[in-house]
Every structure is written in structure tokens, then in C-alpha cells.
C-alpha positions in Angstrom: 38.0 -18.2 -11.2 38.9 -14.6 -11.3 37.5 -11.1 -10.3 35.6 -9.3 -12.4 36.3 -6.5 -14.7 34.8 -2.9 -14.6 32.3 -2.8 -17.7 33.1 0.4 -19.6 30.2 3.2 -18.8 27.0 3.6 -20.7 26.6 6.8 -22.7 23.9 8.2 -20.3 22.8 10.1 -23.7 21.4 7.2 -25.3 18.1 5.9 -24.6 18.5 3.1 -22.0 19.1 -0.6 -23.9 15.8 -2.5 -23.6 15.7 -5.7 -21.3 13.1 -8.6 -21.8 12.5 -10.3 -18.4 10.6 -13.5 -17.8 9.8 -14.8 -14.1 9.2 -18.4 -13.7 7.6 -19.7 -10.0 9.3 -22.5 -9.1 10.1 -25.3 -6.3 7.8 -26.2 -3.5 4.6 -24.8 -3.3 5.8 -22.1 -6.1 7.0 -19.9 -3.8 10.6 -19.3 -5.4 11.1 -17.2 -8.7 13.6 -17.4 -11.2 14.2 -14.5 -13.5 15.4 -14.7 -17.3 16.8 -11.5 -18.3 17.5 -10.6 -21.8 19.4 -7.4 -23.3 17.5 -7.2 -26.7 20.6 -5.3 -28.6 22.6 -8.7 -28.2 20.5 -11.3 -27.3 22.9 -12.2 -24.4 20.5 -13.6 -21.4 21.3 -14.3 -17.9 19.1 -16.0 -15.4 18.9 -14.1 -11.8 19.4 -17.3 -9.5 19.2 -21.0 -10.6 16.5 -22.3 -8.1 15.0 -24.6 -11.1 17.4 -25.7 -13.9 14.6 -27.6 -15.1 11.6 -25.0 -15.1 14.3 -22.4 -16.4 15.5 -24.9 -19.4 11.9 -25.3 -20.3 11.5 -21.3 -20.7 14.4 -20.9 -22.1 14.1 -23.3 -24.6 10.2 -22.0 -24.9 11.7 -18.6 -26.0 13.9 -20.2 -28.1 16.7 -18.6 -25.5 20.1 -19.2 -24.8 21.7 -19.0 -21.7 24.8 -17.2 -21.2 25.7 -15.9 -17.8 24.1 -16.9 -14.4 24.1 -14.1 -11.6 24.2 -15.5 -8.6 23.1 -13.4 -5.1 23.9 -15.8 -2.7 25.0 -19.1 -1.6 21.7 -20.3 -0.5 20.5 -23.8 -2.1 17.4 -22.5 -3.5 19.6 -20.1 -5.4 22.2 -21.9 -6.8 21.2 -25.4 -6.8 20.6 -25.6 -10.6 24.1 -24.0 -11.4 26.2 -27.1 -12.3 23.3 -28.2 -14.4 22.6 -25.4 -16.2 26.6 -24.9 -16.9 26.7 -27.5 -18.6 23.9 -27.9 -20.6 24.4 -24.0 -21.7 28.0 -23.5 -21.0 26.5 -20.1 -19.0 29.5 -18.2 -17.2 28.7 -17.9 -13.7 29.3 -15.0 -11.6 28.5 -14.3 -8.1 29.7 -12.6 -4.7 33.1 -13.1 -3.7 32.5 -12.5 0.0 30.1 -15.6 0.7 31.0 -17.9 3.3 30.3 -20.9 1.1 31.3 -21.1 -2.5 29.0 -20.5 -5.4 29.0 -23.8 -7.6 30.6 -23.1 -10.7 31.6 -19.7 -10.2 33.8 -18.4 -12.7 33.8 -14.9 -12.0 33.8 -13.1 -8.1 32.2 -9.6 -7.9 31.8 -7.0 -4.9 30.1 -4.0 -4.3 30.5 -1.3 -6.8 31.8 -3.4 -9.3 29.6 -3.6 -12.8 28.8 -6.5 -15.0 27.2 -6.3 -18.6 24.6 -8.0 -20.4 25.5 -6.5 -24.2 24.8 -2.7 -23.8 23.3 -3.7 -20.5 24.8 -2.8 -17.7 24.5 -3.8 -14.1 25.8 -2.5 -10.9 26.9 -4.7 -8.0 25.9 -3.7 -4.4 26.8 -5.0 -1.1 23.7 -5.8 0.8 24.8 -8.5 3.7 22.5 -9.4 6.2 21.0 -12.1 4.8 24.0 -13.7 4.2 26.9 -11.9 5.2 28.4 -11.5 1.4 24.9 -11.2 -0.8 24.5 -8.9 -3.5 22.0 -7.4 -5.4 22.3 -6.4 -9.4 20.7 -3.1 -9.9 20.6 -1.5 -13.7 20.5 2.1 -12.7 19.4 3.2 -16.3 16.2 0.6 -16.8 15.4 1.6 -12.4 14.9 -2.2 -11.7 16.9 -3.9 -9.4 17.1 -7.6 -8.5 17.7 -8.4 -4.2 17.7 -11.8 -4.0 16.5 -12.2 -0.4 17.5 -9.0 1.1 14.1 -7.3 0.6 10.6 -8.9 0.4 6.9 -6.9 -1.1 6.4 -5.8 2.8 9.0 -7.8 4.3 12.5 -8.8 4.2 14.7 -12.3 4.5 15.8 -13.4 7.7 19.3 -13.0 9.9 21.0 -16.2 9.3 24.6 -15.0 9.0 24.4 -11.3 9.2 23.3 -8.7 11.7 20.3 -6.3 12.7 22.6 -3.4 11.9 24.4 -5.0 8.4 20.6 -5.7 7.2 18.9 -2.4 8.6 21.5 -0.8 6.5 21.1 -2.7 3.0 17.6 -1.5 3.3 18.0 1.7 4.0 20.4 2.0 0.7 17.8 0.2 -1.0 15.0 2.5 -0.1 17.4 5.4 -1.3 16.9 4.1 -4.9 14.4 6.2 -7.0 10.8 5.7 -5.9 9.7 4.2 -9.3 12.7 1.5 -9.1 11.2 -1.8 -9.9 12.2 -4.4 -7.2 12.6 -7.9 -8.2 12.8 -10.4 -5.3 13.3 -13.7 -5.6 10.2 -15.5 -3.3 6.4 -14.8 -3.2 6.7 -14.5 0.5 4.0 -11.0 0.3 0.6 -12.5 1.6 2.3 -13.8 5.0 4.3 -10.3 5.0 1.3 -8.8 4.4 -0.8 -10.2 7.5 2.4 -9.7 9.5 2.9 -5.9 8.7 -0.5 -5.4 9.3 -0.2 -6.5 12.9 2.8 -3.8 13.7 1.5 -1.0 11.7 -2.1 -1.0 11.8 -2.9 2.5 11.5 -1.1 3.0 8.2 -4.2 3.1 5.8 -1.6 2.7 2.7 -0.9 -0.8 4.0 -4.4 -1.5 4.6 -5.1 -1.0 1.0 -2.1 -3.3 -0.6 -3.0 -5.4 1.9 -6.6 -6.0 0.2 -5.0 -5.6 -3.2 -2.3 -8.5 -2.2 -5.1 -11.0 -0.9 -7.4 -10.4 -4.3 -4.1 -10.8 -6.3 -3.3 -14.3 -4.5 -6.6 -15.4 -4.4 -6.8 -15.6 -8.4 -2.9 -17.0 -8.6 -1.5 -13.8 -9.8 2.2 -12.9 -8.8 2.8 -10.1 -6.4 6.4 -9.5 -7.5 7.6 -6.8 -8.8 7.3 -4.6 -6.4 8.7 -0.7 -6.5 10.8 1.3 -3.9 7.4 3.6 -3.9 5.5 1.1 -2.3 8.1 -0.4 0.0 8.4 2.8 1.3 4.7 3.3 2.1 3.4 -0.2 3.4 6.9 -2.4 4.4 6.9 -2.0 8.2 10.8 -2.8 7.9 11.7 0.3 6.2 9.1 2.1 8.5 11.8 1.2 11.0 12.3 5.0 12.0 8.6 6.2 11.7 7.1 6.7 15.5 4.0 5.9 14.9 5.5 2.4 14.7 7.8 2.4 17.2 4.9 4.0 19.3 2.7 0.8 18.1 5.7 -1.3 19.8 5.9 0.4 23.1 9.7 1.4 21.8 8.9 5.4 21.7 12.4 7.2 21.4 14.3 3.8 20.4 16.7 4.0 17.4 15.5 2.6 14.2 18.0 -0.1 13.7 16.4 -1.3 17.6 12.9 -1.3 16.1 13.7 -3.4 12.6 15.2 -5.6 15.0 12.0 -6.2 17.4 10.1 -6.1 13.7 12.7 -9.0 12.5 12.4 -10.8 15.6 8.7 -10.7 15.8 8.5 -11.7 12.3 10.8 -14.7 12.7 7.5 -16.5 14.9 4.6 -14.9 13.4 2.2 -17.7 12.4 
């Protein structure tokens, strides 16, 4: 196992490389994605997760794929479970955060915030976003805008506290939401219908979310995915990065409370919405 080296910078001249992605629903009730990315220049593709080996064999061998990396965001089972099987029937290199709690299966290679891994003339960016888990990352590719959170973020909602606090997760967002508002955000659950009716509960008078909110139900009802979404739209409509608006905070009887205090009530109240 080692650390991982810095990936030599991208000539921001160049047009950015071109990434084929391919998201698979997978596990109970569909409600997990795995993502296949794939720099075109080399061919070299890495799947986001591994919360399927068997639903990502099938695309990969579908696309007539190889797989050569995993990138792991956390330890969670339903992001890592496929790892040892997928190692070995692809020999993929795994890499994942080095702060976890819990070991990654089959890591090979630890990464922290700041640090950069490449896919050919792609090039990622690691960044710290605990919370969640106290050492997940995300992978964002600064030159393509598209980032993938694992479970920090959600389309109108974000992952629960399990090992980190209001404060560490508040703050992941709020780097998040600093990303440019086109930034395509690839989460890894279609958790946006339940967020949806949640968010509209807090933040009722926001007529943007009233909208998506129609927009998500018609997109659901037909089986259509609601992920990716864009920092544009988080921004707009996800009452946890609305954490510092006062109409909300007005909405929760918390007038004059600081942000971080209102995601908090938001993240608790979300934790027994039904």
C-alpha cells in the first residue's frame, strides 16, 4: 500500500481530455449508482465505487471495457463491497482515502485532500469532505466541471452524520457549493424524490424548489434517473445549502441562528422525516 503520487498538471491550453461516463442503478430497490468513467485519449477506465461487481462486470464487459482503477469515496459496504471481486477479475488498482476509520478492501493506493490522481490525460483532484464519514473524499476533474461526492451531497439533500459532525459536514458543502455553478454533481444514490418532499416541507416558499420538485416526481414516475445534478441547482432548491438564507431559518423559528445551527436542525429533521 502506498501514498499516492502528484499527477503532473494539465496544460490548461489544451482542450479538456474527453471522459465517457456510464451510470448503472444497482442493489436493493435500485437506489445505488455505480459510475464507469473512461478517459477516451487512453482508454484507461475507473469505476466510482464498487456497490455491484456483478452489474458493473456486465457493463463493462457490454462496452467491451476494461477496468483499471477503482476510486473509492468511502468505507461504506455499499461502496466497496464489490472491490475484492472486481480486483481480481480485472486486476483494477484500487485507491481510496487514507483517513477512513475502516480500511478500504484492496487498497493499494491512500490519497488525501489536494492530492491528484490520473485517468490518461485525465486528471482528478482529491478533496476532503468528512462528515459523512470522517475521512470521505470526493474526485472532482476541475477541467471537465463534474465532480463525483460519494455521499456527501444528495439532488436536494445530503448523507447522514454517522461518524462526522454538523460543523465537518456543513463545511464540505459549503466548499462544494463554491464549485462553478455549471459543475455537474455525480452522487452516488437516487435518494432525490424523498429529499425532494422533505425540502419542500422546510422551504416552502422557494418557488425554484417547487418547480424541480414537479420536475423530479414526473422524472421518477417514468423511471428516469435524477442524477446528475449541477452546483446551479443545489444552490437554488437543496435546503442544506440554503442553510444561511433567513427565509429558512425564519421558516424554522431559528431567526438570527448561525447557518451551521440551522443545517443541523435541517439534518436532524431529515434523519425522521417519513
Amino acid at each position: 500500500m502506498t501514498r499516492a503520487s502528484l499527477s503532473p498538471p494539465e496544460n490548461a491550453d489544451m482542450p479538456a481530455p474527453e471522459l465517457d461516463i456510464r451510470m448503472m442503478a444497482c442493489l436493493p430497490e435500485n437506489q445505488n449508482y455505480a459510475f464507469l468513467v473512461r478517459d477516451k485519449e487512453s482508454g484507461l477506465v475507473t469505476s466510482i465505487d464498487s456497490p455491484d461487481p456483478d452489474v458493473i462486470s456486465a457493463e463493462l464487459e457490454a462496452l467491451g471495457w476494461s477496468l483499471d482503477f477503482i476510486w473509492n469515496t468511502h468505507h461504506h459496504w455499499d461502496h466497496v463491497d464489490g472491490n475484492l471481486a472486481l480486483k481480481e477479475r480485472w486486476g483494477a488498482r484500487i485507491v481510496g482515502p487514507g483517513g477512513e476509520r475502516r480500511p478500504i478492501p484492496g487498497i493499494d493506493v491512500m490519497v488525501g485532500d489536494g492530492e491528484t490522481v490520473s485517468l490518461g490525460a485525465s486528471v482528478a483532484t482529491v478533496w476532503a469532505t468528512p462528515g459523512h464519514t470522517l475521512g470521505h473524499i470526493a474526485f472532482h476533474f476541475p477541467r471537465q466541471r463534474l465532480i463525483f461526492v460519494g455521499d456527501t451531497i444528495f439532488a436536494m439533500g445530503c448523507g447522514r452524520l454517522f461518524e462526522g459532525t454538523p460543523q465537518q459536514m456543513y463545511g464540505s458543502l459549503q466548499r462544494l457549493a463554491s464549485l462553478p455553478p455549471d459543475t455537474q454533481i455525480y452522487c452516488a444514490h437516487e435518494y432525490t424524490l424523498s429529499n425532494a418532499r422533505f425540502a419542500i416541507t422546510v422551504d416552502s416558499a422557494n418557488s425554484s424548489l417547487a418547480q424541480r420538485v414537479k420536475e423530479v416526481e414526473a422524472l421518477r414516475a417514468r423511471g428516469a434517473p435524477t442524477v446528475p445534478t449541477t452546483i446551479a441547482d443545489e444552490l437554488a432548491t437543496n435546503p442544506f445549502l440554503r442553510a444561511d438564507a433567513a427565509e429558512l431559518a425564519a421558516a424554522l423559528n431559528m431567526r438570527g441562528a448561525l447557518a451551521v445551527e440551522v443545517f443541523a436542525e435541517l439534518r436532524q429533521r431529515k434523519d425522521t422525516f417519513r
